[in-house]
N, C-alpha and C positions, 0 to 999 in steps of 0.2 A: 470249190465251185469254179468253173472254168470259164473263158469271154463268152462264149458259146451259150452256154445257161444261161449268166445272168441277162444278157441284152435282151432288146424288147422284141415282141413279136410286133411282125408287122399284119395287119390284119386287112385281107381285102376285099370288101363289104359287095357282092354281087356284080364283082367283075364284066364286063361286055366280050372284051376281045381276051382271046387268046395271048396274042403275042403283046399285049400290056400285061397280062400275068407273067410271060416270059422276061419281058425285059425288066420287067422290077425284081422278078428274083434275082439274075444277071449285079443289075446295082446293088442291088442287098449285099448278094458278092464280094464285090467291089470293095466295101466299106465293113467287111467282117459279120455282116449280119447273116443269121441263117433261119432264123425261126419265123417261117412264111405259112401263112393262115390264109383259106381261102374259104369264102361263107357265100354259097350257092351260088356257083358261076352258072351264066347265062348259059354257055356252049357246052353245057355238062362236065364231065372231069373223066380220065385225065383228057387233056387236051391236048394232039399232038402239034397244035399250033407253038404252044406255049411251050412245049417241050422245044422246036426245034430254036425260037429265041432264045432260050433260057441259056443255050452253047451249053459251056461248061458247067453252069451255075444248078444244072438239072436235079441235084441232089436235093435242093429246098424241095422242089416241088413234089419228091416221093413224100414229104410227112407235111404237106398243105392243108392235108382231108380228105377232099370237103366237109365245110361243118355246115348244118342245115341252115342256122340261123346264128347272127349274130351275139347271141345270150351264151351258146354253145361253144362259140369260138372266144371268151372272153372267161369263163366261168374259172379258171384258176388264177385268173389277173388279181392286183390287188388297187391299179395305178392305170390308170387309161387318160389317153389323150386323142382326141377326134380331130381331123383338118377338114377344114371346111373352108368356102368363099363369102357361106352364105349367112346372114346375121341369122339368131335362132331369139325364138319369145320366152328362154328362159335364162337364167342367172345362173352362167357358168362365164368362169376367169377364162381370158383371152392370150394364148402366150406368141412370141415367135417362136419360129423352129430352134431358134436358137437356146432358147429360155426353153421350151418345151424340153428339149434334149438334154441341159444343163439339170432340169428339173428329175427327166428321168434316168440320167447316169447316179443322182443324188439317191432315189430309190432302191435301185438295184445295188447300190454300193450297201443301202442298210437291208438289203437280203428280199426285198420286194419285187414281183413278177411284173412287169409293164409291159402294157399292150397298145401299138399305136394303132388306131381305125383310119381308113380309108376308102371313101364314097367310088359309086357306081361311074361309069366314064358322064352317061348323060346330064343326071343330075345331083348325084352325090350324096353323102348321106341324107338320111331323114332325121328330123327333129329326134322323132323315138332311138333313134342310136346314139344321136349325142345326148341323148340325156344321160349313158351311161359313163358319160366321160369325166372324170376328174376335172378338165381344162380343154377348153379349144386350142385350136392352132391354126393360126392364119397366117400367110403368104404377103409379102407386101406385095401384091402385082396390078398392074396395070387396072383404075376399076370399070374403064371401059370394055376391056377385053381380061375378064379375071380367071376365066376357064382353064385350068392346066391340066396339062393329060398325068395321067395315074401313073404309067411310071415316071413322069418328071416328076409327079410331087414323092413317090418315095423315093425319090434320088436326092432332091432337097433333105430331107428329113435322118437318109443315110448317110449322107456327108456330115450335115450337125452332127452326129451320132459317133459318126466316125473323128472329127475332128478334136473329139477331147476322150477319145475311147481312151486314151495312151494310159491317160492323166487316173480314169477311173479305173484302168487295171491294175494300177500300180497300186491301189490304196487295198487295205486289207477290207475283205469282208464280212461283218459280223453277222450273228447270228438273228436270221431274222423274227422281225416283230411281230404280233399277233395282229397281225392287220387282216381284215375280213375279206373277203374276196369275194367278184365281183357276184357271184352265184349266191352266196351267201347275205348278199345286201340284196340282189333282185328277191329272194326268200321273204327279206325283212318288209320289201316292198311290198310282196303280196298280204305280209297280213294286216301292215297298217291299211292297204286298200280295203281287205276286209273287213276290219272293225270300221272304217268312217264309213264307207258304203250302209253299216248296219244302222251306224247313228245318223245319216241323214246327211253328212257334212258334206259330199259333192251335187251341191248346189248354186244356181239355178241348171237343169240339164245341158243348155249350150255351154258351159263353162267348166262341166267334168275333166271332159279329156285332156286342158287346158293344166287342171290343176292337180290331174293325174301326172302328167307329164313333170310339173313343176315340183311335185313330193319324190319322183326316182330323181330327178337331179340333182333336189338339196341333199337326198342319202348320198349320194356319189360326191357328191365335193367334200362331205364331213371328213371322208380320213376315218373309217370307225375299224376299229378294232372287233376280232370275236369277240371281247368279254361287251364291248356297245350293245353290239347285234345283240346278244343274249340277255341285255339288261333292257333293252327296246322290247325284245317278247314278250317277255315278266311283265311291263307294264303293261302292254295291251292286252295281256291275258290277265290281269288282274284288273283292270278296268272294264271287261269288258265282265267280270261277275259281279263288280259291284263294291260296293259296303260290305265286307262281314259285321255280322249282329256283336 
């Protein structure tokens, strides 16, 4: 498996402008990264804005997409990190870029797909997408003026990335873990939503979505493997027939 595979996609979540799609692939560039995801850009696709930024880097963006939605563009990840400014009301680990990166060279070194998210220029991700993250990633920046433009922040996160690339190419990579991927855990999500839904358990109604949100993000930080997911089913489908006599 070559630097190219393993490194992480960088994912970006309903882009505004063109030529911040251009200049992130550009930096992605830079720093050896190639694997650029793009999930419903505003100005449609392709975008010759973004093209004529991109200069040399143009190649990312023939295999970007578009992917409709977010779920789409993560669905063979196993390992996701979301950067964000903004505090979120659910219970996901906080890293720096630097930790974040460190976290996901660790990943991919044991054979694992990692995908890093990144918010809309205006306001950035939504709750519902970082709940699909493993970990945050925050920026130490200024908290008066915390706003950073989308290719500054994947420039940050490619330099991290690139500054210990060296170190993680050099190490052998083994064969990867049965770690469950992200599609496969949104799957898991839908059926524990279905059986609580059946017994009553999202309750009082102002507090569903609440606690919707808070059950796909404890799945996402467990780390579950396919044989988890498959043992998660088992029990909600046997619980959900009962006692046998």
């Amino acid at each position: 498996m070559d630097a190219e595979q393993i490194a992480p996609a960088f994912v970006l979540v309903r882009p505004q402008m063109g030529e911040n799609i251009g200049a992130a692939a550009r930096v992605m560039l830079n720093f050896g990264l190639t694997r650029l995801r793009v999930v419903a850009p505003r100005d449609g696709w392709p975008n010759p804005r973004a093209v004529a930024m991109a200069s040399g880097a143009g190649r990312l963006l023939d295999t970007a997409g578009p992917f409709p939605d977010v779920a789409a563009a993560l669905a063979d990840a196993e390992v996701v990190f979301a950067t964000t400014a903004r505090p979120r009301g659910i219970a996901t680990p906080v890293l720096t870029p630097a930790a974040a990166m460190a976290a996901a060279r660790a990943a991919v070194t044991a054979g694992q797909r990692v995908a890093v998210l990144f918010g809309p220029e205006r306001a950035g991700l939504e709750t519902a997408d970082v709940a699909m993250a493993r970990a945050i990633v925050s920026l130490p920046v200024n908290p008066a003026f915390p706003s950073l433009n989308l290719a500054q922040c994947v420039g940050v996160m490619a330099y991290e990335w690139g500054r210990g690339s060296g170190e993680a190419q050099s190490q052998p990579v083994p064969a990867a873990p049965d770690a469950a991927t992200v599609a496969e855990i949104a799957h898991l999500h839908a059926h524990f939503e279905e059986k609580l839904e059946a017994a009553g358990f999202f309750f009082p109604p102002e507090k569903a979505a609440h606690m919707r949100l808070n059950l796909r993000a404890m799945l996402g930080r467990l780390a579950l493997s396919r044989a988890d997911v498959q043992f998660f089913h088992g029990a909600l489908r046997q619980l959900a027939r009962g006692r046998r006599p």
